[in-house]
C-alpha atoms as one frame of an Amber mdcrd trajectory, in Angstrom:
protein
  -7.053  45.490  38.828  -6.357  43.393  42.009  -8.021  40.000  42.119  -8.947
  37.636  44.670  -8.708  33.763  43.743 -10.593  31.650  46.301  -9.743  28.028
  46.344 -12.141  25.374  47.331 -12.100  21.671  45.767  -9.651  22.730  43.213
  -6.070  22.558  44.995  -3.887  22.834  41.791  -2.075  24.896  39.517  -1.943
  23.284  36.700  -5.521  23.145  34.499  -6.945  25.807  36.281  -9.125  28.022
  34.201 -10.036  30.341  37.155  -6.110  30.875  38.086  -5.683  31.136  34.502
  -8.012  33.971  34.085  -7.169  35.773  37.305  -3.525  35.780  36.347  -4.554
  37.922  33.170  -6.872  40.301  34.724  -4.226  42.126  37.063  -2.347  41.314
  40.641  -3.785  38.551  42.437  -4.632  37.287  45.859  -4.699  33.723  46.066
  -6.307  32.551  49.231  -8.033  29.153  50.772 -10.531  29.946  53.708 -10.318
  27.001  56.981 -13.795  27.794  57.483 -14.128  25.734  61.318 -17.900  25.780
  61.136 -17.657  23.672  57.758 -14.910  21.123  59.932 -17.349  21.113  62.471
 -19.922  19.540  60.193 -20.815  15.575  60.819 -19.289  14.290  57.048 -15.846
  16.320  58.182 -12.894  14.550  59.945  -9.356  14.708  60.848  -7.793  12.753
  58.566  -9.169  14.407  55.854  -8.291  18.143  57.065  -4.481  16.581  57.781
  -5.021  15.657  53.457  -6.061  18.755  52.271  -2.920  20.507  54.900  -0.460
  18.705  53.270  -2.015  19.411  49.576  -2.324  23.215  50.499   1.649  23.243
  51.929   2.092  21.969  48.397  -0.374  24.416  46.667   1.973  27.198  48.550
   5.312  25.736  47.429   3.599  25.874  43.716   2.334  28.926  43.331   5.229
  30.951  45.178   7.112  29.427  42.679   4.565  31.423  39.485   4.527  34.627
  41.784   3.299  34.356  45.251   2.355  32.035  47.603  -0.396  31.067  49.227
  -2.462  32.973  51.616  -4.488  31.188  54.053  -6.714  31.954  56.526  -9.092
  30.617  59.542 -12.780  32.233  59.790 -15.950  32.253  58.406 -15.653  33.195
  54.747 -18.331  35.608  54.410 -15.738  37.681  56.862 -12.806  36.877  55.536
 -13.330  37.699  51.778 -15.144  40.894  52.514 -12.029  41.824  54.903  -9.447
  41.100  52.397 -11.174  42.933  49.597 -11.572  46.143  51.096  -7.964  46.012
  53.168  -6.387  45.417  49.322  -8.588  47.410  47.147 -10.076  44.326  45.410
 -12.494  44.858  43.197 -13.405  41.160  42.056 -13.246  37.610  42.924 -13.122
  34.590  41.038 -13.400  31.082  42.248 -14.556  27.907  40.724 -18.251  26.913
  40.807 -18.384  24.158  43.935 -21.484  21.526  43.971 -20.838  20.939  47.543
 -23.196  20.182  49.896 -26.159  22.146  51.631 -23.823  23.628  53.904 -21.599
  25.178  50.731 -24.136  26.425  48.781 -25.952  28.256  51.673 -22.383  29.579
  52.077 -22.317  30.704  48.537 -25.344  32.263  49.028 -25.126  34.477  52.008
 -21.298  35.416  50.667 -22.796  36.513  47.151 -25.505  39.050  48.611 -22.504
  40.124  51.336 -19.794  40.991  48.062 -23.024  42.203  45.940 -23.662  44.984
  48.541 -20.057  46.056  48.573 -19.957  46.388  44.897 -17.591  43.434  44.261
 -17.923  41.404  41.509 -18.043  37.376  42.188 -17.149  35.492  38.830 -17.552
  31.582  39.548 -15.944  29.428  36.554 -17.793  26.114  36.050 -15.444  23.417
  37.328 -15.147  20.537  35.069 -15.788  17.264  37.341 -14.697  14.609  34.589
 -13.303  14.802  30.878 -15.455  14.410  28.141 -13.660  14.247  25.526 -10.023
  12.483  25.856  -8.504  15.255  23.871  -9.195  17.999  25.573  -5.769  19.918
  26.410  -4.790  20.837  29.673  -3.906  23.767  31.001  -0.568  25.312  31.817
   0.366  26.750  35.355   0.535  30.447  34.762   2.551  32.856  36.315   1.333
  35.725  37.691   1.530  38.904  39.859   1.140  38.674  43.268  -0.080  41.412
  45.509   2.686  42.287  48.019   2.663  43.254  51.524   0.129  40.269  52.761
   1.316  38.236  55.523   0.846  34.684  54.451  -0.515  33.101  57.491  -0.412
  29.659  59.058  -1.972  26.366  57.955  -3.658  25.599  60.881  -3.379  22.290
  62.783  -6.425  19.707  63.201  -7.048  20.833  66.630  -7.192  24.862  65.679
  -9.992  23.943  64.002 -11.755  21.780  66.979 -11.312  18.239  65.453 -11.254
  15.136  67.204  -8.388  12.775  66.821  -8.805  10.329  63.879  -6.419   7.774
  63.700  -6.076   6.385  60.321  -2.109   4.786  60.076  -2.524   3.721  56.430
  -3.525   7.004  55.279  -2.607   8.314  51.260  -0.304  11.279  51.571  -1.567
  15.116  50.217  -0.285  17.256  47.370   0.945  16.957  44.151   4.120  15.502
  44.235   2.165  12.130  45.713  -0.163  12.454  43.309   1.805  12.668  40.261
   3.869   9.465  41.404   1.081   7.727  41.677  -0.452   8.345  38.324   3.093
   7.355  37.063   3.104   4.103  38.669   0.221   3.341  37.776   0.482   3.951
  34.228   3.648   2.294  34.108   2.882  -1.150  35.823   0.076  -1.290  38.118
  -2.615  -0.335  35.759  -2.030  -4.134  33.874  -4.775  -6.128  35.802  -6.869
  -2.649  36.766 -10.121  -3.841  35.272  -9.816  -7.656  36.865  -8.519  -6.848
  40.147 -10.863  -3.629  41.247 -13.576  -5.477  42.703 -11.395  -7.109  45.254
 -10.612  -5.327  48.166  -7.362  -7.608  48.644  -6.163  -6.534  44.982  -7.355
  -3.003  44.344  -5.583  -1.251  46.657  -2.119  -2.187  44.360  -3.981  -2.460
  40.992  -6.103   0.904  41.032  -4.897   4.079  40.859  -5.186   5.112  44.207
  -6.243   8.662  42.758  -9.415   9.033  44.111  -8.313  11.188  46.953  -6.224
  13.580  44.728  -9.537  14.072  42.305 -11.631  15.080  45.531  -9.397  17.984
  46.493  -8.729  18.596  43.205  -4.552  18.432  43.356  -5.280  16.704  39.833
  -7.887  17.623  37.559  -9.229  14.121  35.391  -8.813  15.963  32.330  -5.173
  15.587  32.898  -5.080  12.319  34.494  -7.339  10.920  31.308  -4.419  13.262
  28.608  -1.489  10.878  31.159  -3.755   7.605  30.524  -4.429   8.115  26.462
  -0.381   8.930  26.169   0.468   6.139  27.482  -2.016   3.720  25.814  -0.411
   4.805  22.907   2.652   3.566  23.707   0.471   0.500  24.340  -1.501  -0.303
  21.619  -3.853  -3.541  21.617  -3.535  -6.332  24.354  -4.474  -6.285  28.235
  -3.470  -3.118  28.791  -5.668  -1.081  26.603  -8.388  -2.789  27.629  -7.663
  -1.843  31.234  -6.459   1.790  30.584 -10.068   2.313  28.161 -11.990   1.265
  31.249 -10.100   3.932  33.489 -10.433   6.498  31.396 -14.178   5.351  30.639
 -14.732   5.598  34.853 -12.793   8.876  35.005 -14.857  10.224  32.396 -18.224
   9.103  34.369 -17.175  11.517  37.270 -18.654  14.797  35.475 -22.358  13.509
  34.957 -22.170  11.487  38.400 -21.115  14.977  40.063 -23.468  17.248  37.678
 -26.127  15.158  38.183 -25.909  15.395  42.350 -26.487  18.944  42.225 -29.176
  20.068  44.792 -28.806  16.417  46.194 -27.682  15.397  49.764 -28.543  13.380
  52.176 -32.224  14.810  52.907 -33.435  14.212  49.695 -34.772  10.945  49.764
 -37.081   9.643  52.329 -36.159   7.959  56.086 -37.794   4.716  57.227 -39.775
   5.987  60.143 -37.638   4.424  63.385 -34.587   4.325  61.724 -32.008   4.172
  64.572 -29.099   6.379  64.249 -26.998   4.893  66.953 -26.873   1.979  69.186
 -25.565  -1.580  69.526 -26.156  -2.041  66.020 -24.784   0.967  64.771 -21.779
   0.181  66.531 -20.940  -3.315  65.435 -21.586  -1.799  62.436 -18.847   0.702
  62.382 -16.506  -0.605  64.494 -16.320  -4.059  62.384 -17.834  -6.267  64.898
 -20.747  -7.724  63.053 -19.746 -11.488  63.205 -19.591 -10.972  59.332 -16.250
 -11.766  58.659 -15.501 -10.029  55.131 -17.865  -6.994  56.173 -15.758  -6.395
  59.188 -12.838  -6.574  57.513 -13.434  -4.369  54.895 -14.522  -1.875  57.665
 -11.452  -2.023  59.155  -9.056  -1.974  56.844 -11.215   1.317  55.520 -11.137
   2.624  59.209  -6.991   2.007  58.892  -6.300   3.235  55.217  -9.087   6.292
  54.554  -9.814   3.508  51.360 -11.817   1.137  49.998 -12.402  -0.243  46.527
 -16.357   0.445  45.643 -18.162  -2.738  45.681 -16.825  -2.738  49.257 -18.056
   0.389  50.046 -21.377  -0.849  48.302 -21.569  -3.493  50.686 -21.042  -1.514
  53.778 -24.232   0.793  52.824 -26.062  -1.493  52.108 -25.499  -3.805  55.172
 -26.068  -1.044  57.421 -29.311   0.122  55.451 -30.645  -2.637  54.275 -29.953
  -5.401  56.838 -29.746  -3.677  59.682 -31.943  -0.946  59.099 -30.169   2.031
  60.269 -30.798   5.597  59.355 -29.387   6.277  56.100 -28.115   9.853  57.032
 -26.425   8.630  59.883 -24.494   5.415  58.009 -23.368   7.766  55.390 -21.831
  10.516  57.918 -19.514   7.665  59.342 -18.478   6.420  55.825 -17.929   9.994
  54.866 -15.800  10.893  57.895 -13.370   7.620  57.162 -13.426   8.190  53.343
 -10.191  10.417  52.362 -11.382  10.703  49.051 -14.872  11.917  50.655 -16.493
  13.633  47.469 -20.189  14.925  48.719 -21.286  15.335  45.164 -20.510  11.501
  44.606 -20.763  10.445  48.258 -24.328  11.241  48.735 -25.854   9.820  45.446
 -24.265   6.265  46.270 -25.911   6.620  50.071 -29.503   7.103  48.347 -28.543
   4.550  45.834 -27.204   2.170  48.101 -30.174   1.917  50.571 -33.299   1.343
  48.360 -34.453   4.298  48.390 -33.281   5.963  44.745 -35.397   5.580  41.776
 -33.144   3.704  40.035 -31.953   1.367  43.214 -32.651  -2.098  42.762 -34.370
  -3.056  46.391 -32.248  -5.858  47.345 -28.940  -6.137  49.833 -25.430  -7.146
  48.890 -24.356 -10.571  50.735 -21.427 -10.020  51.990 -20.957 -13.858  52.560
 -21.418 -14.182  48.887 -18.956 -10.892  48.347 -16.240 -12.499  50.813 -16.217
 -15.911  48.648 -16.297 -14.609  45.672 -13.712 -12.066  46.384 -11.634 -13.207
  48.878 -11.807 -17.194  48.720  -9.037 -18.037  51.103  -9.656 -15.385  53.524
  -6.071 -13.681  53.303  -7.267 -10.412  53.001 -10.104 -11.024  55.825  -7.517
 -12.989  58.261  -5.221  -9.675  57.976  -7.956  -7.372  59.381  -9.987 -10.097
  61.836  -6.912 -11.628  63.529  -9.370 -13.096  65.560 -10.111 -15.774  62.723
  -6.791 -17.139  62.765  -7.974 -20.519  64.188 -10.771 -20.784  61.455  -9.875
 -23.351  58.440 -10.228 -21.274  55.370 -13.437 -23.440  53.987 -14.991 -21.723
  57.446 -13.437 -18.381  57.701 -16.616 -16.636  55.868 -19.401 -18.565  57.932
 -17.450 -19.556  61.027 -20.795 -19.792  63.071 -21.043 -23.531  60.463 -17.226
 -24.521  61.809 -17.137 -27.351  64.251 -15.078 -25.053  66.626 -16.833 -21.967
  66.645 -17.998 -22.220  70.549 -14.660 -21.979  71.204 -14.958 -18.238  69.351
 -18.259 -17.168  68.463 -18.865 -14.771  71.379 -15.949 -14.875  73.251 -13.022
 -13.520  70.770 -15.545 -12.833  68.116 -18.675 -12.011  67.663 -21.959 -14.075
  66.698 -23.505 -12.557  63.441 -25.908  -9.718  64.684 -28.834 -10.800  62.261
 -30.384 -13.415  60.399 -29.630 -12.098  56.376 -32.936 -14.250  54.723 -35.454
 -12.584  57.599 -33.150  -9.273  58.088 -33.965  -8.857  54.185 -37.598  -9.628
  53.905 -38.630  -6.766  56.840 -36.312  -4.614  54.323 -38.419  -5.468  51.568
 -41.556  -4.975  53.789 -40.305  -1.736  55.092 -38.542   0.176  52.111 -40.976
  -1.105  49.240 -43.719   1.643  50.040 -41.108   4.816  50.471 -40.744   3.669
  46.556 -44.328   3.779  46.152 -43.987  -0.042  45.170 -46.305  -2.931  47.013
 -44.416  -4.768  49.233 -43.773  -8.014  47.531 -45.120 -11.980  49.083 -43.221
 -13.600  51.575 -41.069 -15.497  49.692 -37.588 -17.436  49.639 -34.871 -14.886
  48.114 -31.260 -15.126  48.332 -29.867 -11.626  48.366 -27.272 -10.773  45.393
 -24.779  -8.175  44.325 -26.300  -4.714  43.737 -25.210  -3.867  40.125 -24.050
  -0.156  40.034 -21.995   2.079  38.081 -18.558   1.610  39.876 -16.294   4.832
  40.370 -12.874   2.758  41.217 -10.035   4.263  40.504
């Protein structure tokens, strides 16, 4: 039997049940799909097509070395798969089971009526988002038979597939290889203050894993990742670093219910604020870090530079933009998503919902990120290295500068003035987002906004 194996968000061979099963159930076809229309969407940017074209010149290297490489092609997959079947006699494909987004699953869809009618079986293998149970063994790469005579075809560049340039300098690396040395690394000596450094953007980007990227494409599956973590804490035993090793594997772990649980939702599930804008002056302070709120636009930056950014961080942005500033909550979390490597829809999308308000379980209050800058960042090191404009600012200043003696000297010429008041920016967010819960809008009172507690993904 000749089988086609379509890979999605699962850009590995090792723990692979669906390669695993097509390598025992004859010659196989192993193909990944550049769909353009999917590139085209508005959650879809450059840097992270250049991520998953480095992981798949990896993917190629990995499985010509168990039997054949890589095919890859550029099209609409409800073309592509048909073509391929009948031009190689295939009588069934296999693929893992992708949450996705709307997009993916109307995909999914319109290709399983398409193979239906032409009599090929689909076979979609659950794909296992997190690790349940610490134990559980991973799988080996398997080898397999290939079936000859198919040209391989061309990874195509960021522009084949119409995307705009994205310049992101700072940007994590694709494939396996990277991945694997930075699990090492981290297991080995960066992991010791993991727990006590990851809500600071200035000290998570050394002290977390970095992984998050890796996990979205799937170049490393968490069940393996969590097998690397409980080896090594064995090694370990007692002290600081099990501690900090239980808490990754705890987070990694969280990833299958947080992705489960999205299933079916995206970003129209939960209700707009009527007048929402989706662009503007605001909407560009926003994202291009010019808010006059020092720690806010630095953590913008340095995510607009790196493709990263440790989660309370991200917290903060959403909720800024939703929250203070009221923008449209589809719109915010397209921009995030675009400058997010590690852009997981299945995880992305929840946090949007949760982040503005407008989730049952949301807690209707902003994140200050005055507050988050003090706390986190108390001498302004990491938000002098992204605002360079600051530089004059004493460090007792550098989070308020609009309270420094000197700030006419800034405040409007090199920087700008904060955009809005927080204390009256957050009672018309109250006002506003309080009936979309079906709650009353609460009394006009004094209220200092305060972190958003969530379940943090870091890793």
């Amino acid at each position: 039997m000749n089988v086609l194996l379509w890979f999605k968000r699962d850009l590995r061979v090792y723990d692979h049940p669906a390669l695993c099963l097509a390598a025992g159930w004859g010659r196989v076809l192993p193909l990944y799909v550049a769909e353009p229309d999917y590139w085209a969407l508005p959650d879809t940017s450059s840097r992270q097509w250049a991520f998953t074209a480095e992981t798949l010149a990896g993917l190629r290297t990995d499985l010509a070395a168990l039997g054949g490489p890589l095919i890859v092609r550029t099209g609409d997959a409800i073309e592509v798969l048909p073509r391929l079947c009948k031009q190689n006699a295939i009588t069934r494909i296999i693929s893992h089971q992708d949450v996705g987004n709307t997009w993916t699953r109307a995909r999914d869809r319109r290709l399983a009526a398409c193979v239906r009618d032409a009599g090929i079986e689909w076979k979609e293998v659950p794909l296992a988002r997190g690790a349940q149970k610490c134990d559980d063994p991973a799988l080996p790469a398997p080898r397999f038979q290939p079936i000859d005579g198919i040209e391989p075809g061309e990874i195509p560049p960021a522009r084949a597939l119409r995307l705009q340039a994205d310049s992101c300098p700072h940007r994590q690396t694709g494939g396996r290889v990277q991945a694997g040395a930075l699990l090492d690394s981290f297991l080995e000596h960066r992991g010791a203050g993991y727990l006590r450094s990851m809500p600071s953007p200035l000290k998570a980007e050394r002290a977390c894993s970095r992984l998050s990227p890796y996990l979205a494409a799937g170049v490393i599956s968490s069940r393996s990742v969590v097998a690397a973590s409980v080896a090594r804490r064995a090694t370990r035993p007692g002290g600081p670093w099990a501690a900090n090793l239980r808490g990754f594997e705890t987070r990694l772990v969280w990833r299958a219910p947080s992705a489960q649980s999205a299933q079916g939702m995206d970003r129209h599930a939960a209700p707009h604020l009527a007048g929402s804008p989706t662009s503007g002056a605001l909407m560009e302070a926003w994202a291009q870090g010019q808010t006059g709120y020092p720690f806010l636009d630095a953590c913008m930056r340095y995510l607009t530079a790196s493709g990263w950014l440790n989660f309370k961080a991200r917290a903060m942005l959403l909720s800024f933009a939703t929250y203070y500033l009221g923008l449209d909550r589809s719109a915010v979390g397209n921009v995030l998503a675009r400058r997010f490597t590690d852009y997981d829809p299945s995880i992305h999308w929840p946090q949007v919902q949760q982040h503005s308000g407008l989730s049952e379980n949301g807690r209707l209050r902003g994140i200050d990120p005055v507050k988050q800058g003090l706390e986190h960042d108390p001498r302004g090191s990491f938000t002098r290295r992204w605002v360079p404009e600051l530089a004059p600012v004493p460090d007792r200043f550098v989070h308020m500068p609009w309270i420094w003696p000197g700030a006419q000297s800034l405040l409007g010429r090199r920087y700008p003035e904060p955009i809005v008041d927080l204390a009256t920016a957050a009672k018309e967010a109250r006002a506003a987002i309080a009936p979309l819960r079906g709650e009353t809008p609460p009394k006009t009172r004094r209220s200092r906004p305060a972190h958003l507690g969530q379940l943090a993904l870091d890793l």
